[in-house]
KOLGU-4560 file (N, C-alpha, C; in nm, 3 decimals, padded with zeros to 5 digits):
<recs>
<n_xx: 11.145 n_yy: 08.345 n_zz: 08.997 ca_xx: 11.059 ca_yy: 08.424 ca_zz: 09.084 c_xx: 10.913 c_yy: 08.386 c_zz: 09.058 mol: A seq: 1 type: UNK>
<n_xx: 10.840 n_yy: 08.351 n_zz: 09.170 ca_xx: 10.728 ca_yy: 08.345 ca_zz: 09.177 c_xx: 10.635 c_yy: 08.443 c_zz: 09.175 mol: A seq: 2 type: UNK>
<n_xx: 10.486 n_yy: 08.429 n_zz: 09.087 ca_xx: 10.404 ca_yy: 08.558 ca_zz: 09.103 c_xx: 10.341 c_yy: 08.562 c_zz: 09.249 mol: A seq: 3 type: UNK>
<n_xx: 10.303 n_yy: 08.638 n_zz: 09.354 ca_xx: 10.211 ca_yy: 08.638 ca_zz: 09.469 c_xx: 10.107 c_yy: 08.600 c_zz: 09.421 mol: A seq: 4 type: UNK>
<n_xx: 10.032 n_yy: 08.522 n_zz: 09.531 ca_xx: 09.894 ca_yy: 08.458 ca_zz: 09.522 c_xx: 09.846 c_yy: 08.569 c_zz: 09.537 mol: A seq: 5 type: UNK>
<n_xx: 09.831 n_yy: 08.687 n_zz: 09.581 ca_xx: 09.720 ca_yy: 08.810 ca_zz: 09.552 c_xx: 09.822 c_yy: 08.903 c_zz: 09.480 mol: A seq: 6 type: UNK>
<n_xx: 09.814 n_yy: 08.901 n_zz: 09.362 ca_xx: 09.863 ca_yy: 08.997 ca_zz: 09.304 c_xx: 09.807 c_yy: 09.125 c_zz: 09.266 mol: A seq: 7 type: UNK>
<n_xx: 09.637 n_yy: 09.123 n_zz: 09.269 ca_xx: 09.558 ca_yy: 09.176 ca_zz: 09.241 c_xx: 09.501 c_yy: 09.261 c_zz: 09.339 mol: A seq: 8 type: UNK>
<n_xx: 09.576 n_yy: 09.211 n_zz: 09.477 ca_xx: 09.482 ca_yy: 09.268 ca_zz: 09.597 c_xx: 09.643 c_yy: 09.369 c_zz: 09.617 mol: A seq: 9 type: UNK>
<n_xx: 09.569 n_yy: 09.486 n_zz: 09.634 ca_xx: 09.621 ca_yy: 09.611 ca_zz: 09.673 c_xx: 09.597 c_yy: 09.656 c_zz: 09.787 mol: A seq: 10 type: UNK>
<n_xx: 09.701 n_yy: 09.720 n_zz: 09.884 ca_xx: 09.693 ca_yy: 09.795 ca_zz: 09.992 c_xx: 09.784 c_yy: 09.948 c_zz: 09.990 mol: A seq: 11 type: UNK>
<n_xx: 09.730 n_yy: 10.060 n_zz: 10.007 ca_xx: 09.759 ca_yy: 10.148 ca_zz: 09.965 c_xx: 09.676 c_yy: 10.294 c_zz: 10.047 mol: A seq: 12 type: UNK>
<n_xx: 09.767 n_yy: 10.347 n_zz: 10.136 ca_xx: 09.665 ca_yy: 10.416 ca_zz: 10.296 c_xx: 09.608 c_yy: 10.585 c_zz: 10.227 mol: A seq: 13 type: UNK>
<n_xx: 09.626 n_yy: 10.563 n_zz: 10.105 ca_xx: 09.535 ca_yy: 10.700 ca_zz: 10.012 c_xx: 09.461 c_yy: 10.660 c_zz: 09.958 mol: A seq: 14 type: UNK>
<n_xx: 09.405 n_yy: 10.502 n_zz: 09.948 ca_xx: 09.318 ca_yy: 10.442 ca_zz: 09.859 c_xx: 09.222 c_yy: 10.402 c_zz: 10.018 mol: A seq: 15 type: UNK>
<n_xx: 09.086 n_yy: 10.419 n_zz: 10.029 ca_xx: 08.977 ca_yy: 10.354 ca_zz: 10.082 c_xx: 09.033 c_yy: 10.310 c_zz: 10.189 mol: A seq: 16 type: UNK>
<n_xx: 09.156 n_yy: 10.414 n_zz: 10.276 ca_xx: 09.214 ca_yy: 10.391 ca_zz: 10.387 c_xx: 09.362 c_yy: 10.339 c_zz: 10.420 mol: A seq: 17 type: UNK>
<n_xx: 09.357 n_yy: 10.237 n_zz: 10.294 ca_xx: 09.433 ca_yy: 10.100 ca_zz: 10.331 c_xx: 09.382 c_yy: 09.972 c_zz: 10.315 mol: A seq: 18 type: UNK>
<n_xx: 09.268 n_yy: 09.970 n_zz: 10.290 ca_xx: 09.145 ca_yy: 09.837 ca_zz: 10.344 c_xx: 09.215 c_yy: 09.783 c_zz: 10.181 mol: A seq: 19 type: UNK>
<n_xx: 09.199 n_yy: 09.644 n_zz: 10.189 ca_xx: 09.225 ca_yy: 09.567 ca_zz: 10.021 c_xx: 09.143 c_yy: 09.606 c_zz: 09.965 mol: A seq: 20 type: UNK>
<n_xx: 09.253 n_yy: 09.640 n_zz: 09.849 ca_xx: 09.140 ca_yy: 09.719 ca_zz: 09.713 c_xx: 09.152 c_yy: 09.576 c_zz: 09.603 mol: A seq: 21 type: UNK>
<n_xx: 09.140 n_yy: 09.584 n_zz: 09.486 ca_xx: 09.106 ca_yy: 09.531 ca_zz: 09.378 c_xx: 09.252 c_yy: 09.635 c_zz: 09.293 mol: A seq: 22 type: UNK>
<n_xx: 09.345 n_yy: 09.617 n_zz: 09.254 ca_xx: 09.440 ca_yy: 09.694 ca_zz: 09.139 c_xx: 09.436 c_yy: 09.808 c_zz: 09.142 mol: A seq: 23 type: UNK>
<n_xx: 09.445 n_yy: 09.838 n_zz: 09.303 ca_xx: 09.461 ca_yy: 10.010 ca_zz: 09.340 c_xx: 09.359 c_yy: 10.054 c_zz: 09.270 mol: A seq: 24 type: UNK>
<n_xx: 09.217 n_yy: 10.002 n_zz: 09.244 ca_xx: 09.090 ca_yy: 10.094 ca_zz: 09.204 c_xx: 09.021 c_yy: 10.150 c_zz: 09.362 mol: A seq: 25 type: UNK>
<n_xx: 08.938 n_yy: 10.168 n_zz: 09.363 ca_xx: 08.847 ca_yy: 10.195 ca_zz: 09.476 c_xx: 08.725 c_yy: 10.096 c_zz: 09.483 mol: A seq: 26 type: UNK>
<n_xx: 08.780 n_yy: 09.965 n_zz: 09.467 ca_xx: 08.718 ca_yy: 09.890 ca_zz: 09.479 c_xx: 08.773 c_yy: 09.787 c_zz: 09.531 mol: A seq: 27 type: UNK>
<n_xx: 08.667 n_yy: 09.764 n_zz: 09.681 ca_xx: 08.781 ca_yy: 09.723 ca_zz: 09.780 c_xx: 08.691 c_yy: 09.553 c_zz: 09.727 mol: A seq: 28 type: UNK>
<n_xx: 08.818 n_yy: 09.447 n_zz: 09.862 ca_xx: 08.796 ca_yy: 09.278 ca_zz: 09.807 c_xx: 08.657 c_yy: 09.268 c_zz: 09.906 mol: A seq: 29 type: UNK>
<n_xx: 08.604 n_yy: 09.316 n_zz: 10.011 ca_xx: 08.529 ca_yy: 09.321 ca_zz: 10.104 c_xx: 08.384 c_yy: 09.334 c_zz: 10.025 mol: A seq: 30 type: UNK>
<n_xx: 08.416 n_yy: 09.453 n_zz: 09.951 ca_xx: 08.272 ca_yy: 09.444 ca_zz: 09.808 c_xx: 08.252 c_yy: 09.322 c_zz: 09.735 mol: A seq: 31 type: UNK>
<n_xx: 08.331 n_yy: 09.261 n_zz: 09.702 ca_xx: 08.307 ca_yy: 09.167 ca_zz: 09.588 c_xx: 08.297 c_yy: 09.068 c_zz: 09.666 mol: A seq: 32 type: UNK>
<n_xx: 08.333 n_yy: 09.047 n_zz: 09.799 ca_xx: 08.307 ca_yy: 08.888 ca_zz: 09.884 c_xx: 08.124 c_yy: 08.948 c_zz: 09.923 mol: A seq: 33 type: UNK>
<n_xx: 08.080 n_yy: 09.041 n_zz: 09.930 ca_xx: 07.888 ca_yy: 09.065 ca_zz: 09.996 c_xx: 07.892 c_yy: 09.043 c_zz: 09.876 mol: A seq: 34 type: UNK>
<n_xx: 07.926 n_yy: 09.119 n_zz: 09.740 ca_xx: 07.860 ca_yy: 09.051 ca_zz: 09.650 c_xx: 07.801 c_yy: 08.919 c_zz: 09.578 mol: A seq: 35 type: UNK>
<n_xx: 07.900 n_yy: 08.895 n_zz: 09.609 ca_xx: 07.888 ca_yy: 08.691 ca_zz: 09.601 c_xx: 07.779 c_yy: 08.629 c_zz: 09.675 mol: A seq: 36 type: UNK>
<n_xx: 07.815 n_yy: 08.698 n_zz: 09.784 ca_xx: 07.763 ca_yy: 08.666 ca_zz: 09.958 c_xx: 07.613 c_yy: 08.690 c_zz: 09.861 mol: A seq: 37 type: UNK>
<n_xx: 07.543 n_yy: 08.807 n_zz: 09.840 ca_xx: 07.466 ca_yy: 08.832 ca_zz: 09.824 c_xx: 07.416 c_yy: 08.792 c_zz: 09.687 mol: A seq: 38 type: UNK>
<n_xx: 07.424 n_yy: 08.676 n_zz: 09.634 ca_xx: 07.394 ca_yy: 08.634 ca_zz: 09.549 c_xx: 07.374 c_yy: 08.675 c_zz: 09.397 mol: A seq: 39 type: UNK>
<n_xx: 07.496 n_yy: 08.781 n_zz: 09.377 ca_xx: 07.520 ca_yy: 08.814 ca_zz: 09.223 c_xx: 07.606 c_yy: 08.693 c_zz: 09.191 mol: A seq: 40 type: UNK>
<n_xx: 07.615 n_yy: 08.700 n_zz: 09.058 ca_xx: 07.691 ca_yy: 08.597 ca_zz: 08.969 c_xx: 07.824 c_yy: 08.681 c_zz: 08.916 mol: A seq: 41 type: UNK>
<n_xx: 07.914 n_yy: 08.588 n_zz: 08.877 ca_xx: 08.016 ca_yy: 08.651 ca_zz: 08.815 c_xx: 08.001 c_yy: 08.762 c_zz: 08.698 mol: A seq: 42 type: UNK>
<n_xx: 07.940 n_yy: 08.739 n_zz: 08.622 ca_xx: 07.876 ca_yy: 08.804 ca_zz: 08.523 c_xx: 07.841 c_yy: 08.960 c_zz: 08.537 mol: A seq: 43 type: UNK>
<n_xx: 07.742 n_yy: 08.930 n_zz: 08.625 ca_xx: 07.617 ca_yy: 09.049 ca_zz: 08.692 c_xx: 07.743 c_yy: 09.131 c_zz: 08.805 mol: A seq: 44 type: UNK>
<n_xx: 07.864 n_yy: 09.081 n_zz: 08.860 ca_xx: 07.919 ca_yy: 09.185 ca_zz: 08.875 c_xx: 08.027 c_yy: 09.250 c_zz: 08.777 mol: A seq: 45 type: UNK>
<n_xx: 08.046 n_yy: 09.161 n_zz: 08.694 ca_xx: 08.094 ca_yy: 09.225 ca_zz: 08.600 c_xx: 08.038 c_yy: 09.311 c_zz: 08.515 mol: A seq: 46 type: UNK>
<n_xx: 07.950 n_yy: 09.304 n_zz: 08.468 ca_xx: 07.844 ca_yy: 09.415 ca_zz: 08.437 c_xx: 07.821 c_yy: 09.534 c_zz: 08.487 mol: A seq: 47 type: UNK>
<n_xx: 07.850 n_yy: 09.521 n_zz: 08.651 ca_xx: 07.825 ca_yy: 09.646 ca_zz: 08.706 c_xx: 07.919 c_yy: 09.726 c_zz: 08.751 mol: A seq: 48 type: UNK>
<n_xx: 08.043 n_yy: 09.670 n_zz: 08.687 ca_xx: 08.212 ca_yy: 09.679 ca_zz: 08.737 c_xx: 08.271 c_yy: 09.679 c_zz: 08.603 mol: A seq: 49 type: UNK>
<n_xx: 08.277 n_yy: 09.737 n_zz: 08.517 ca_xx: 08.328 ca_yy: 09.684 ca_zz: 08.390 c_xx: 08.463 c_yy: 09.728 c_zz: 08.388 mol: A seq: 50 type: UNK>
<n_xx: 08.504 n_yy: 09.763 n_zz: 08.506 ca_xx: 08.680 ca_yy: 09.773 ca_zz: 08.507 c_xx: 08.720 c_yy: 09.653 c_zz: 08.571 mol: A seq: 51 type: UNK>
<n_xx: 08.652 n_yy: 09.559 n_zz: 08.608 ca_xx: 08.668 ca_yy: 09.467 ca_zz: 08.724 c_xx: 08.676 c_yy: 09.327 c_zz: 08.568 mol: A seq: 52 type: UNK>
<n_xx: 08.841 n_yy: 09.214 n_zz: 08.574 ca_xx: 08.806 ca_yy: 09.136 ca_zz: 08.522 c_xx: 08.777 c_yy: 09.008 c_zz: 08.663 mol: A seq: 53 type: UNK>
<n_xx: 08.722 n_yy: 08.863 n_zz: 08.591 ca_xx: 08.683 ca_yy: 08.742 ca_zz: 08.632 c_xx: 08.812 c_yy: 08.683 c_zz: 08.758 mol: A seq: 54 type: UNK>
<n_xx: 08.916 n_yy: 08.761 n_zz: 08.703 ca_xx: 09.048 ca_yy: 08.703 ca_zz: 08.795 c_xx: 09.028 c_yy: 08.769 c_zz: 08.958 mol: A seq: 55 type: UNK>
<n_xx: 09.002 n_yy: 08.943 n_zz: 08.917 ca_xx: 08.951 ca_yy: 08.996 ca_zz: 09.020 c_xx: 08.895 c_yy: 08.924 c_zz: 09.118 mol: A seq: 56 type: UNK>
<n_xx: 08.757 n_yy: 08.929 n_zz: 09.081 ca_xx: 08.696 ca_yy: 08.863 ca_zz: 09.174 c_xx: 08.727 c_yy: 08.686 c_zz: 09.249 mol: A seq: 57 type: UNK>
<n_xx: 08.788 n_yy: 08.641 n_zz: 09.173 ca_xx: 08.839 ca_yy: 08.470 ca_zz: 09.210 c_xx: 08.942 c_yy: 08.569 c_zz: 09.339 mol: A seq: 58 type: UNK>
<n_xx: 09.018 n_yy: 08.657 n_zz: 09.306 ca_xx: 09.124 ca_yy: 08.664 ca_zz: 09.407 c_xx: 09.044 c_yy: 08.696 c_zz: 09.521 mol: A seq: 59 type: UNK>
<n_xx: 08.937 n_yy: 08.786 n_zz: 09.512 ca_xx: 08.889 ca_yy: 08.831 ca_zz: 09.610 c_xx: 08.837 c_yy: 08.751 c_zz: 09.693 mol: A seq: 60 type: UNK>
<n_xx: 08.777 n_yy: 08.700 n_zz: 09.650 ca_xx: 08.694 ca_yy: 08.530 ca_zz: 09.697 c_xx: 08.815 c_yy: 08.482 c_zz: 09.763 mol: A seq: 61 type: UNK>
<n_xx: 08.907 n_yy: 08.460 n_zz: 09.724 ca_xx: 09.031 ca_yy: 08.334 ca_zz: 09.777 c_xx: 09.113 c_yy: 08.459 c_zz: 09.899 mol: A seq: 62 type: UNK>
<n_xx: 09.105 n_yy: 08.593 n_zz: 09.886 ca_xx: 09.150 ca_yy: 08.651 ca_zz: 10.017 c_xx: 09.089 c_yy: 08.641 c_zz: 10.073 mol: A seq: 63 type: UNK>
<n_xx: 08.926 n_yy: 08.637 n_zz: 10.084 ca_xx: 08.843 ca_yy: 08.634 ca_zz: 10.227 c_xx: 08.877 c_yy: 08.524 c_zz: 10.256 mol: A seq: 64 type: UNK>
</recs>
């Protein structure tokens, strides 16, 4: 058995609608793609996310 390429991306219609979250947090993949977008670094959102690891965000990036 293979792992899913988003294993990390959650959909779940009591969480932030339904919209892709991040590991059923309330932190949807749509945040972390403006973040990028908007020129934070991996780091600097990790810093401001400290439930959020580095894999997170790669998935998020690779679902948009």
């Amino acid at each position: 058995m293979t792992p899913t390429l988003f294993d990390r991306i959650t959909f779940d219609p009591r969480i932030m609608g339904g919209r892709a979250c991040i590991r059923g947090m309330r932190i949807t993949a749509s945040l972390l793609v403006n973040l990028v977008a908007n020129g934070m670094t991996l780091e600097e959102i990790l810093g401001e996310y400290p439930d959020l690891e580095a894999e997170d965000v790669r998935q998020a990036l690779q679902y948009a």
